[in-house]
C-alpha positions as CSV (number, residue, x, y, z in Angstrom):
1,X,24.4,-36.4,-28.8
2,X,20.9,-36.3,-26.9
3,X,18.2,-35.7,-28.5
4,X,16.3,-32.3,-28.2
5,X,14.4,-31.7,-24.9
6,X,12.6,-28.6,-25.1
7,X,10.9,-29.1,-21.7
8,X,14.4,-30.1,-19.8
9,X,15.5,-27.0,-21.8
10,X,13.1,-24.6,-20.5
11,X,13.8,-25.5,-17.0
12,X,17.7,-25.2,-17.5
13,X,16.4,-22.0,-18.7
14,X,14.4,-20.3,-16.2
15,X,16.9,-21.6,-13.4
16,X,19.8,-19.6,-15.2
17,X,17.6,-16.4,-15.0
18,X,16.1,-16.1,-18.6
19,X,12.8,-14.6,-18.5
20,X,9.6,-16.7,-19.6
21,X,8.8,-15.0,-22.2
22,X,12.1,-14.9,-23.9
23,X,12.1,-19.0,-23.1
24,X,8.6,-19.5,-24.8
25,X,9.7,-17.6,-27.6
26,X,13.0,-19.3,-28.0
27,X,11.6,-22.8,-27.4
28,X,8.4,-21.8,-29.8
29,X,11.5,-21.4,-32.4
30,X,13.8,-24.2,-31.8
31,X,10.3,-26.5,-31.7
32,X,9.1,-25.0,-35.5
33,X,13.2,-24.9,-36.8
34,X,13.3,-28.8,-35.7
35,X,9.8,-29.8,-37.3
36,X,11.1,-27.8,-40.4
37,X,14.0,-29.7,-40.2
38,X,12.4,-33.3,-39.6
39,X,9.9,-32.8,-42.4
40,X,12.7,-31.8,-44.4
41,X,14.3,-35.4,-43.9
42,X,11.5,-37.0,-44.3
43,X,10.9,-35.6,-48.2
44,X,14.3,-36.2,-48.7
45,X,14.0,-40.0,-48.6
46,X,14.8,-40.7,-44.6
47,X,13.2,-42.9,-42.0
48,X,10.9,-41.2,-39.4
49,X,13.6,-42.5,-37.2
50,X,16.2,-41.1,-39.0
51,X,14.9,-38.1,-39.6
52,X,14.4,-37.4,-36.1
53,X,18.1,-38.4,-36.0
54,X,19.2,-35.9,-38.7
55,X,17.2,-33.1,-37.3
56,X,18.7,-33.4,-34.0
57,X,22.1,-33.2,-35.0
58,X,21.5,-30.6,-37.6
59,X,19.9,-28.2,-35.1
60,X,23.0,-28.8,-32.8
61,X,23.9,-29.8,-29.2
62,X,21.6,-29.1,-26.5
63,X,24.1,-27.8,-24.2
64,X,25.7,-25.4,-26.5
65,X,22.6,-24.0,-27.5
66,X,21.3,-23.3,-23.9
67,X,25.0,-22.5,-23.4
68,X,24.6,-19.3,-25.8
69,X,21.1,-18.4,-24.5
70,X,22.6,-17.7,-21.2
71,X,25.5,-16.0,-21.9
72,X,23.1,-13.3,-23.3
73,X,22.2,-10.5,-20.4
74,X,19.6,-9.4,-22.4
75,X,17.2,-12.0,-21.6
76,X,18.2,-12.0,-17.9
77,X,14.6,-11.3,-16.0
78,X,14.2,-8.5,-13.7
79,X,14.2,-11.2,-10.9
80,X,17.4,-12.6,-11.6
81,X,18.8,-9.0,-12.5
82,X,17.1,-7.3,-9.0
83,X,16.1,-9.9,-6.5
84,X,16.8,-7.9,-3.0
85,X,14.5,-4.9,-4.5
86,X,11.9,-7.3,-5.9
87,X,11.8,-10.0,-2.7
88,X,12.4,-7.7,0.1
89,X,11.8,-4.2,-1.0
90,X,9.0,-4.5,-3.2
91,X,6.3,-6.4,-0.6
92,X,7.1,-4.3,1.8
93,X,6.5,-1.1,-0.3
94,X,3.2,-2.6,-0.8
95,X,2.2,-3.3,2.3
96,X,3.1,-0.3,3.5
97,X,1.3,1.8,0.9
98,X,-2.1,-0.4,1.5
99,X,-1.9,0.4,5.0
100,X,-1.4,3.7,4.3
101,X,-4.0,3.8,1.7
102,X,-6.8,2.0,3.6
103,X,-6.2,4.3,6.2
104,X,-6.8,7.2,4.3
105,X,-10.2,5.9,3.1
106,X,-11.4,5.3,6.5
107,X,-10.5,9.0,7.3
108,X,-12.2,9.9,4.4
109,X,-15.2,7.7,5.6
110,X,-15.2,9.1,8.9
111,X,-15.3,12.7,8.5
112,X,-16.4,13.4,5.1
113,X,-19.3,10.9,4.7
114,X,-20.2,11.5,8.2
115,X,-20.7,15.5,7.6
116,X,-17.2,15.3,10.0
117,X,-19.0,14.5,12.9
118,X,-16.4,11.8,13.0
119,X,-17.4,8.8,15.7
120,X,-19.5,10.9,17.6
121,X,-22.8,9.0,19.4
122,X,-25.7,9.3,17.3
123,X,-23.6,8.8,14.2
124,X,-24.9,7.1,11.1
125,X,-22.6,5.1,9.1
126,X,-24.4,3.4,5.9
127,X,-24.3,-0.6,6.2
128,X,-21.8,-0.4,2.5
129,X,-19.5,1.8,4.5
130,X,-19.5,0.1,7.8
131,X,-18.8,-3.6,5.3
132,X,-15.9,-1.9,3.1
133,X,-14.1,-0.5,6.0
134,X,-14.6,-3.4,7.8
135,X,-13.6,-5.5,4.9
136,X,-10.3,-2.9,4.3
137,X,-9.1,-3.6,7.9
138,X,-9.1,-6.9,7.8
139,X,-7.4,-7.5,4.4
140,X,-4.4,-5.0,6.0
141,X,-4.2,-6.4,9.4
142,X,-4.8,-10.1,8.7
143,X,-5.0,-11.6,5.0
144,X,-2.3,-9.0,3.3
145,X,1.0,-10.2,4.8
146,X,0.5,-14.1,4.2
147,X,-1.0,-13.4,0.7
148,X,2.5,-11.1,-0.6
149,X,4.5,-13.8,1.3
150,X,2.8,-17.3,-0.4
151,X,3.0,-15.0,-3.4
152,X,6.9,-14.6,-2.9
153,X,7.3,-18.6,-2.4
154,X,5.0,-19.5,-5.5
155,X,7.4,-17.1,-8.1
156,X,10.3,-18.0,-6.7
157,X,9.2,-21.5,-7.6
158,X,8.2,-21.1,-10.7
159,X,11.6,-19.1,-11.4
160,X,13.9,-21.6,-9.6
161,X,15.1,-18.9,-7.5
162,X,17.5,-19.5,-4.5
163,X,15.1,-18.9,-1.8
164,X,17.5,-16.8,0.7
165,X,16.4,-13.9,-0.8
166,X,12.9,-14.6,-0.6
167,X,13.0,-16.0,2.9
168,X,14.8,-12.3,4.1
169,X,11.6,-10.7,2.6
170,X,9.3,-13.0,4.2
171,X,10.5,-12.7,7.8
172,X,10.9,-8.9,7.1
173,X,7.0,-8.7,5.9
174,X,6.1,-10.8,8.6
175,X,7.9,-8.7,11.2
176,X,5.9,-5.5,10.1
177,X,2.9,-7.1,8.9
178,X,2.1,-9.2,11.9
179,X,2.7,-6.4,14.4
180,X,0.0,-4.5,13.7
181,X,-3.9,-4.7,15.3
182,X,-6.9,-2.8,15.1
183,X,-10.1,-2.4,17.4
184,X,-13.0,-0.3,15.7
185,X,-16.4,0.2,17.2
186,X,-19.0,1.8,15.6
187,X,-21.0,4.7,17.2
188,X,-24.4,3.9,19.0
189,X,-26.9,6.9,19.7
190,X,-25.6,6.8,23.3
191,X,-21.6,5.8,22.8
192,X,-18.9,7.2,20.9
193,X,-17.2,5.2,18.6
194,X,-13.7,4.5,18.1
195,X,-10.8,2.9,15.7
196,X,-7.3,2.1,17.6
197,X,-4.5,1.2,15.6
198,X,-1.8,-0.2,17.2
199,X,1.6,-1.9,16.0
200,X,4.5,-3.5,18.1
201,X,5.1,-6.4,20.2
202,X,5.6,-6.4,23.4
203,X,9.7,-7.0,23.8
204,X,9.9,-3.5,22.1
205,X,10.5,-0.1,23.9
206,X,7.4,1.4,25.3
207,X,6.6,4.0,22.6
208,X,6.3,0.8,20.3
209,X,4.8,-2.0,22.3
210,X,1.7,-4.0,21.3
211,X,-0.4,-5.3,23.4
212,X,-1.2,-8.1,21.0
213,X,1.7,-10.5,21.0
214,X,-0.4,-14.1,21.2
215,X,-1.9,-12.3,18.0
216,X,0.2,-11.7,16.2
217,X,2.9,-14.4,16.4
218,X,-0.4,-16.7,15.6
219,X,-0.4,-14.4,12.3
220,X,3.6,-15.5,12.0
221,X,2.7,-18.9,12.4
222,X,-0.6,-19.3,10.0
223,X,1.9,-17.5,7.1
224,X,5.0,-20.1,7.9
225,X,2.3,-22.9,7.8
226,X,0.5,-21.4,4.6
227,X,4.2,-20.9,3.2
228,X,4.9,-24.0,3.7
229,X,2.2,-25.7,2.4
230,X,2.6,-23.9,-0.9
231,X,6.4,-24.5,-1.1
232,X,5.6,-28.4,-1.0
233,X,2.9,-28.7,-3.4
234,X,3.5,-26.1,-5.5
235,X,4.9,-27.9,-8.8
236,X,5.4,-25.5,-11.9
237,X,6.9,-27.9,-14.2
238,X,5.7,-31.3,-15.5
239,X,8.4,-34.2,-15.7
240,X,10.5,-33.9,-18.7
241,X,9.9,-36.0,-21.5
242,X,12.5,-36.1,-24.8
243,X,11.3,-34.8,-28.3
244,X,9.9,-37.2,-30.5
């Protein structure tokens, strides 16, 4: 039989779909049940060596025990339970709602902070609401999409997940975030200001074409290349090492 490897065990673990906390806590008790065990031997007359020995095959087969941790739902994560809703539902939902949300506090910036003289010339926009606004549109149109997308690739990592799922989210999020482009201009005393919004790409019908393409398949790109470099150094777990 091979001797206890907690850290080859918590891999097997978390790539049949147990959740990390149930894995900690199972490991955290297989770890103290083995020392028991060991120390155990040891007062009872043994060799460190085989005592180690003895507590190994007392606590039983490595196999068989992750064999029964599996085979219990219970501890299945919500990843492994749900991973179209988490991988390609859930980012989107949050992109979505930011977008929407953002753009609600720049309407609320431009006619309720401005006495709803909206973008009118002569307008006066403090410099705190001119930098969060600016600092709103920015995150939505440009840093959002590859953040929820590295995000995707570093849990599904770190959960040995089979990546189809997240790659179908990714290309989704990409496909909506990417699309989308905004052009704001302040008001000056003698010029009216202005914020266009405008999603699409240019292959679409005309009610839905951007006039950013070059733009936004740069932002494809720059998330691929970001993906990628996070998918190739990205290293959750340490090499294993047998229990001593």
């Amino acid at each position: 039989m091979s001797e206890l490897n907690l850290q080859r065990m918590k891999i097997e673990l978390i790539r049949g779909g147990v959740a990390p906390k149930f894995v900690k806590r199972t490991l955290a008790e297989l770890d103290s049940h083995y020392r028991d065990l060991k120390s155990q031997a040891i007062a009872d007359g043994f060799s460190a060596t085989q005592a180690r020995e003895k507590a190994n095959a007392d606590i039983g087969d490595e196999k068989i025990l992750m064999r029964e941790i599996l085979h219990k739902p219970e501890l299945k994560s919500w990843l492994w339970r749900y991973p179209k809703s988490i991988f390609v539902l859930s980012p989107v939902l949050i992109l979505i709602l930011s977008l929407i949300t953002s753009g609600a506090i720049i309407f609320i910036v431009d006619y309720f902070l401005a006495d709803f003289s909206g973008m009118s010339p002569g307008t006066e926009f403090p410099l705190w609401v001119k930098v969060l606004v600016e600092i709103l549109s920015i995150f939505n149109f440009y840093l959002l999409t590859p953040i929820l997308a590295v995000g995707m690739i570093l849990i599904a990592k770190q959960r040995m997940i089979q990546l189809h799922w997240p790659i179908i989210g990714i290309v989704l999020l990409m496909f909506i975030g990417s699309g989308g482009s905004y052009e704001l201009n302040w008001p000056t005393p003698l010029e009216q200001g202005n914020l266009i919004v405008n999603w699409g790409y240019s292959f679409m019908p005309r009610a839905f074409r951007g006039y950013h393409d070059l733009q936004n398949y740069l932002s494809m790109l720059s998330t691929i290349v970001l993906c990628t470099i996070a998918w190739r150094t990205y290293r959750p777990f340490k090499t294993s090492e047998a229990r001593s």
